[in-house]
C-alpha positions in Angstrom: 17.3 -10.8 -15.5 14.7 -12.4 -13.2 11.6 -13.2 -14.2 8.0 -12.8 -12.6 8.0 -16.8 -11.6 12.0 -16.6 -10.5 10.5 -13.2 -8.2 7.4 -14.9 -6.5 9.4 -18.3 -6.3 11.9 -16.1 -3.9 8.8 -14.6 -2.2 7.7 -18.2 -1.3 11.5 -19.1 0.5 11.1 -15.8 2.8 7.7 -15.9 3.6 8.9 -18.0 6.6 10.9 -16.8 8.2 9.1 -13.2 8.0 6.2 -14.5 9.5 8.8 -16.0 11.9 9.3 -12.6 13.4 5.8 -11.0 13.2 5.9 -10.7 17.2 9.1 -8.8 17.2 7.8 -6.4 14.2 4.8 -5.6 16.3 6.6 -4.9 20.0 8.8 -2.7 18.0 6.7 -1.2 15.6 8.6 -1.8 12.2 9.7 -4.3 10.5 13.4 -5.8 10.7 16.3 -4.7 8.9 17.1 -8.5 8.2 13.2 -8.3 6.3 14.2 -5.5 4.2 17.7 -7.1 3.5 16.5 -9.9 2.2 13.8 -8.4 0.0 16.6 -6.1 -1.1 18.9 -9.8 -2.1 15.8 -11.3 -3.7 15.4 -8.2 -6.3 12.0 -8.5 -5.1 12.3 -4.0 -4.1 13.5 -3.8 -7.8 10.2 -5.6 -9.3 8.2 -2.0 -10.2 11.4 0.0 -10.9 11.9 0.7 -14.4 15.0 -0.9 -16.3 17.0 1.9 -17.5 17.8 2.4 -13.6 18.4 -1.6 -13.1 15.2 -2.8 -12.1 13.2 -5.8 -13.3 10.1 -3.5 -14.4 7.8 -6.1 -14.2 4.0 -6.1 -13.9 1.5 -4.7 -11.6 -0.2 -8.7 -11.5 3.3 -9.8 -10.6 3.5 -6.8 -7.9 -0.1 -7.5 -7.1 1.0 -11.5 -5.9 3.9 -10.6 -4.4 1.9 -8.3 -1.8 -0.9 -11.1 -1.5 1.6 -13.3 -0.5 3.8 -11.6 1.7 0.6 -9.8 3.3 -1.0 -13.5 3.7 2.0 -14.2 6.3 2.6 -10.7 8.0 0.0 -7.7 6.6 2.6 -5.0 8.4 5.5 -6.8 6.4 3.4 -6.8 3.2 2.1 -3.0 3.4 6.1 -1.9 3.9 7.1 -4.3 1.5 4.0 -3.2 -0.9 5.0 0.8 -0.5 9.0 0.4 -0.5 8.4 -1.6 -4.1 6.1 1.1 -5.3 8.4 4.1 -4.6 10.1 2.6 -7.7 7.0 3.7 -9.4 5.8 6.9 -7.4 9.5 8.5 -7.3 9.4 8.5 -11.1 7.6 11.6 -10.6 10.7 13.8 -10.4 12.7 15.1 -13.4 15.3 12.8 -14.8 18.0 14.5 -12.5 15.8 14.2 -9.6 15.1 9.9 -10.5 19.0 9.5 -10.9 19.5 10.4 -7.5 17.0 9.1 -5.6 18.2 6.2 -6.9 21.8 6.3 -6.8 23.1 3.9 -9.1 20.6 1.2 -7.1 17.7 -0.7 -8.7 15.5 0.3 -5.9 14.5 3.3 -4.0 14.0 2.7 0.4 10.9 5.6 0.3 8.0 6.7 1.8 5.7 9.4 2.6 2.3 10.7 2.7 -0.2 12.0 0.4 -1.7 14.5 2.9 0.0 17.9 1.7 1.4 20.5 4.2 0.6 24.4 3.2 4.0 26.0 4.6 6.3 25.7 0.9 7.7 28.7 0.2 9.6 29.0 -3.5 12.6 30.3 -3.4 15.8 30.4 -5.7 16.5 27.3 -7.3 13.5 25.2 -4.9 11.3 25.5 -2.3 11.3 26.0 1.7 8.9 23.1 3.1 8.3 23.5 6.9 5.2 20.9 8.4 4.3 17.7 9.8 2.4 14.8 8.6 1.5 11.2 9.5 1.0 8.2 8.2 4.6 8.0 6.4 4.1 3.9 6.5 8.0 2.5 5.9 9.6 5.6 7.8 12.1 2.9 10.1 13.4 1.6 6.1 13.5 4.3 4.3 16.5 6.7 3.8 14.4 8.9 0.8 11.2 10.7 2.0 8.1 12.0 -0.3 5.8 14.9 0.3 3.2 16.8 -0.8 2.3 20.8 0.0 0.7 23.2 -1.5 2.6 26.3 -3.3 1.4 29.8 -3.6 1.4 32.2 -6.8 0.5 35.7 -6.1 -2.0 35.5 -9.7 -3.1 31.9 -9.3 -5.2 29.1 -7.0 -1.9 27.3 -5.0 -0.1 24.5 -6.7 -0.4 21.0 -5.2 3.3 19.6 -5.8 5.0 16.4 -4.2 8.8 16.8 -2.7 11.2 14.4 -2.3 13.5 14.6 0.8 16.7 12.6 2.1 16.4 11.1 5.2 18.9 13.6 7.4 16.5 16.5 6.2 13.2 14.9 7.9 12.4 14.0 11.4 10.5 10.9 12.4 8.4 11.0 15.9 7.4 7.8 17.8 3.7 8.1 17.3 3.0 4.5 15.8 1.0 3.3 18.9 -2.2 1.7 17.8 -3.9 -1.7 17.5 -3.4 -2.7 14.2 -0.7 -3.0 11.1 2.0 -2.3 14.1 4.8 -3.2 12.4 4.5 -0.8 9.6 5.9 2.5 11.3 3.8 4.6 9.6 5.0 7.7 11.9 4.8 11.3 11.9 7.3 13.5 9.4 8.3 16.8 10.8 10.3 19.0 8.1 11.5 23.0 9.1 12.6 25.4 6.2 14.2 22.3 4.4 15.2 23.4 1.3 14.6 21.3 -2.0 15.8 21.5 -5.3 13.9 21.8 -8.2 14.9 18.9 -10.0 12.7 17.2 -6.3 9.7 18.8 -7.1 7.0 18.0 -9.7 3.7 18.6 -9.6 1.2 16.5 -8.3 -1.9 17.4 -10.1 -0.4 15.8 -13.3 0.4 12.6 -11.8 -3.3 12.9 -10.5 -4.6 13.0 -14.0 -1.8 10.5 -15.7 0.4 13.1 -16.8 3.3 13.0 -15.0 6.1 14.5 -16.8 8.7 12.7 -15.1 6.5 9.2 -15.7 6.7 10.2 -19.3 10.5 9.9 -19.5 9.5 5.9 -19.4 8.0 3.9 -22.1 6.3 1.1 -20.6 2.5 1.9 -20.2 2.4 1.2 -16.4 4.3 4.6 -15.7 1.7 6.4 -17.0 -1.1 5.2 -15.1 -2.5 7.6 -13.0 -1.7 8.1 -9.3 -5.0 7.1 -7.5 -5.3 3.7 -9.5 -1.5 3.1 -9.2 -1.9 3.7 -5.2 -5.3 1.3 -5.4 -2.4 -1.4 -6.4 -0.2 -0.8 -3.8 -3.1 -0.9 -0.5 -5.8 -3.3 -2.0 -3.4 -6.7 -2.4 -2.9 -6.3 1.1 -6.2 -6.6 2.4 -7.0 -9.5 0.0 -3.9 -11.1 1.2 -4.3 -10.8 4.9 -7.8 -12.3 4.2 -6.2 -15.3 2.7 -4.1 -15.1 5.7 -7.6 -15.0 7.9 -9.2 -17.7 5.9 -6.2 -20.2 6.9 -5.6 -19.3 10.1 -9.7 -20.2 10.2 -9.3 -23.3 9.0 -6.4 -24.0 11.3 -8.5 -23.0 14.1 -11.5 -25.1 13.0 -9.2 -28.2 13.3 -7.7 -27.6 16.9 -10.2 -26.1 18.6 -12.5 -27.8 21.1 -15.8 -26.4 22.8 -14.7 -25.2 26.3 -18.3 -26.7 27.8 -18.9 -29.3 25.8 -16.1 -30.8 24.9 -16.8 -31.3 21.2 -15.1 -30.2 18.1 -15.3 -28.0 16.1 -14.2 -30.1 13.2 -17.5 -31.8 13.6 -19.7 -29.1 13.7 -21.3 -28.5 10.2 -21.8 -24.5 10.6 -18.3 -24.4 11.3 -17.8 -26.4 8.3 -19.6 -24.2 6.5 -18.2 -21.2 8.0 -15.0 -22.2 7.1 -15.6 -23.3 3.4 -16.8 -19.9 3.0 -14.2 -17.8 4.4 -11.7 -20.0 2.0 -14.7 -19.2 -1.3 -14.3 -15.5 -0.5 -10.6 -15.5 -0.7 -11.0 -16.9 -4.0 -13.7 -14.4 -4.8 -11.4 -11.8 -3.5 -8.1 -12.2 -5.5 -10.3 -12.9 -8.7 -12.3 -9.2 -8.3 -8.3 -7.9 -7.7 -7.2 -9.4 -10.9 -10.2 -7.9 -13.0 -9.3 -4.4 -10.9 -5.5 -4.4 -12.0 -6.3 -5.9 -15.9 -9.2 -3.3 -16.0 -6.2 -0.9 -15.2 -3.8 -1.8 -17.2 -5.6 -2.8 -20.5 -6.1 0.8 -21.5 -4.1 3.5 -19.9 -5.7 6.3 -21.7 -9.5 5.0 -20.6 -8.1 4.8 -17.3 -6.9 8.2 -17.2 -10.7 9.4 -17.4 -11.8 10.8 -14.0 -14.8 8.9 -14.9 -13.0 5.6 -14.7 -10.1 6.7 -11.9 -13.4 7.1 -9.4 -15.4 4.0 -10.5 -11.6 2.3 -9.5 -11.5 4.3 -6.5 -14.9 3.1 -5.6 -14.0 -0.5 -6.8 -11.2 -1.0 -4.3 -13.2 0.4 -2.0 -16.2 -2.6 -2.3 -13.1 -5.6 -2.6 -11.9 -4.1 0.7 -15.0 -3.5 2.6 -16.1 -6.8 1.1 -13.0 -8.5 2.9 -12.9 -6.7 6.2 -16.8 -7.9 6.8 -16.0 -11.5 6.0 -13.0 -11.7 8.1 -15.7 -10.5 10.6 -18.1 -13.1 9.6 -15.5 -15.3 10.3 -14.6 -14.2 14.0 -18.1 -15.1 14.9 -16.5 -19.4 14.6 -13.3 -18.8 16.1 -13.9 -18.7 20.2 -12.5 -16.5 22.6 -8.4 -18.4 22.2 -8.5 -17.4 18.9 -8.1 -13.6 20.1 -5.1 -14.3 22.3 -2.3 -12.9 21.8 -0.2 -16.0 20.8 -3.2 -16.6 18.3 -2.5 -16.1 14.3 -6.4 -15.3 13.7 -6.3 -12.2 16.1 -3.4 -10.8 14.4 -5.5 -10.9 10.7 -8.7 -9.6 12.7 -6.8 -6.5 14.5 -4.8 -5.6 10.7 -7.8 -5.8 8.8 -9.9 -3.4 10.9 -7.5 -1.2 11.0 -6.3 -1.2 7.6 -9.4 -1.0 6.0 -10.0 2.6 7.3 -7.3 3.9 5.0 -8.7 7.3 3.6 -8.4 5.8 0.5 -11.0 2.9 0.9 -13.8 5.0 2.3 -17.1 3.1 0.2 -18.9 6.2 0.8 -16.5 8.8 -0.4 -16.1 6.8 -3.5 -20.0 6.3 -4.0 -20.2 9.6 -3.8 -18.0 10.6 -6.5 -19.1 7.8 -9.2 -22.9 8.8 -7.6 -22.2 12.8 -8.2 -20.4 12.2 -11.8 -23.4 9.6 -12.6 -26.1 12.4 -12.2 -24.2 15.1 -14.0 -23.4 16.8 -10.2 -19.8 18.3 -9.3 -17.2 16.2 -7.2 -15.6 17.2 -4.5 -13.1 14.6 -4.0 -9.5 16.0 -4.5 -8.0 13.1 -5.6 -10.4 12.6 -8.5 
């Protein structure tokens, strides 16, 4: 069975040729099918799924690189590659009948979805009637099993948040991924009309909120029973450190070739560019290091973790490492000149990603402050997902 270093060492022999075809992955808004194919041969989709279904079940540091590195090249190709490996992990919800066939005898599960629930889910004999729309489904040109949340309705009780899982011929995917950043990740709309779905693809997603997951439970290793906010805080915040180590060299590329367009000098020979440029490559290192202590802080104790105490102070954690790197990759478009936002540039392509990933719902710093402010003074929290 492959190992952590045999996984990232067939990371490294892609990572060319994905970067290779970031242009094409961003005229057609997703990534390849030869991308996915050949992070399918590597095992590298299999890394978070759990043994007893063939996987490698390896660890969240391991996942954690894997998306640094692959994000570092292409950040649409690492926030696919990120969400296909962790529907190993987020699928897991589901009763056992439910896992063994999403998975289908395979050691990897092609999903996506959306955490924002839909409110049409209807329970009926044996399932539920879902009928809705939501966006944001990142992976939707890969992926041939779909997730979803909605709220269901008792007649005696508050509605039920719950999360559905959906083949691929039940859903369909619009063409609304038109916007100026992570293009290639096809994060597109879902509409779903009275699809019916079995029990055994329903689960409810309050207890994977809170780390008790019944279908989680079915699976020894401690990283299944993490919680879903700090699990998801894995999947989206390796990206944005990788695609500012991705910024950081494409600075330092840039500070070599680049020439003042009046003066003639270069940049190379400039000390604030020097400086600049020593600092963009110092908060990378800063970056990955505050990532590690995130993911170990996660890990070390599931039960602590579990605490909605310590699932918003991570919240609000990723939040700060991502803010923190989306305003140094600003800080350093203030040395790279106007080429440097061409079109043909690498820099522009970090720049655009980073600004655009960074507004994920779940980054907001102020939401999170809010939460670890609120629960600090003794105050309620509104925040659903804590």
């Amino acid at each position: 069975m492959a190992t952590s270093y045999d996984i990232l060492a067939r990371v490294d022999e892609i990572l060319p040729r994905i970067a290779a075809r970031n242009d094409e992955a961003d005229g057609e808004g997703q990534i390849q099918d030869e991308t996915v194919q050949e992070l399918i041969d590597a095992e590298i989709l299999s890394t978070l799924a759990p043994k007893a279904y063939g996987g490698l079940e390896l660890d969240l540091q391991t996942f954690s690189r894997i998306v640094q590195r692959v994000s570092a090249v292409s950040p649409s190709a690492g926030w696919v590659c990120s969400f296909l490996m962790g529907a190993s992990w987020r699928l897991l919800i589901f009763p056992r009948e439910g896992q063994e066939e999403i998975f289908g005898g395979r050691s990897y599960v092609l999903g996506a979805g959306a955490a924002a629930p839909i409110f049409d889910v209807k329970k009926v004999d044996g399932g539920f009637l879902l009928t809705g729309q939501t966006a944001w489904n990142s992976g939707s040109s890969a992926a041939d099993w779909f997730q979803m949340n909605g709220f269901v309705k008792g007649d005696d009780r508050p509605p039920t948040l719950m999360m559905f899982a959906m083949p691929r011929e039940d859903v369909t995917i619009l063409d609304t991924w038109h916007i100026l950043g992570m293009k290639g990740t096809a994060s597109r709309d879902l509409v779903v009309e009275n699809v019916f779905v079995p029990e055994r693809r329903a689960a409810s997603f309050t207890g994977a909120l809170n780390g008790e997951s019944e279908g989680h439970r079915l699976h020894n290793n401690p990283m299944y029973h993490i919680p879903f906010v700090p699990f998801a805080m894995c999947e989206v915040v390796p990206v944005i450190v990788g695609t500012h180590r991705g910024a950081s060299g494409a600075l330092v590329d840039r500070t070599r070739e680049r020439m003042g367009t009046l003066s003639g000098a270069r940049a190379i020979d400039k000390v604030p560019a020097q400086i600049r440029m020593a600092q963009g490559i110092a908060r990378s290192d800063m970056a990955e290091q505050m990532l590690t202590a995130m993911i170990d802080r996660i890990t070390s104790n599931v039960s602590d973790t579990a605490e909605p105490t310590n699932r918003a102070a991570i919240k609000l954690q990723a939040a700060m490492i991502s803010d923190f790197c989306l305003n140094s990759v600003n800080e350093m478009a203030r040395s790279v000149g106007g080429d440097a936002f061409r079109n043909e540039a690498a820099f522009q392509r970090y720049f655009r990603d980073i600004n655009t990933v960074s507004r994920h719902a779940f980054l907001d710093p102020d939401t999170a402050g809010e939460s670890v402010g609120k629960m600090t003074l003794g105050l309620p929290v509104s925040d659903p997902m804590i």
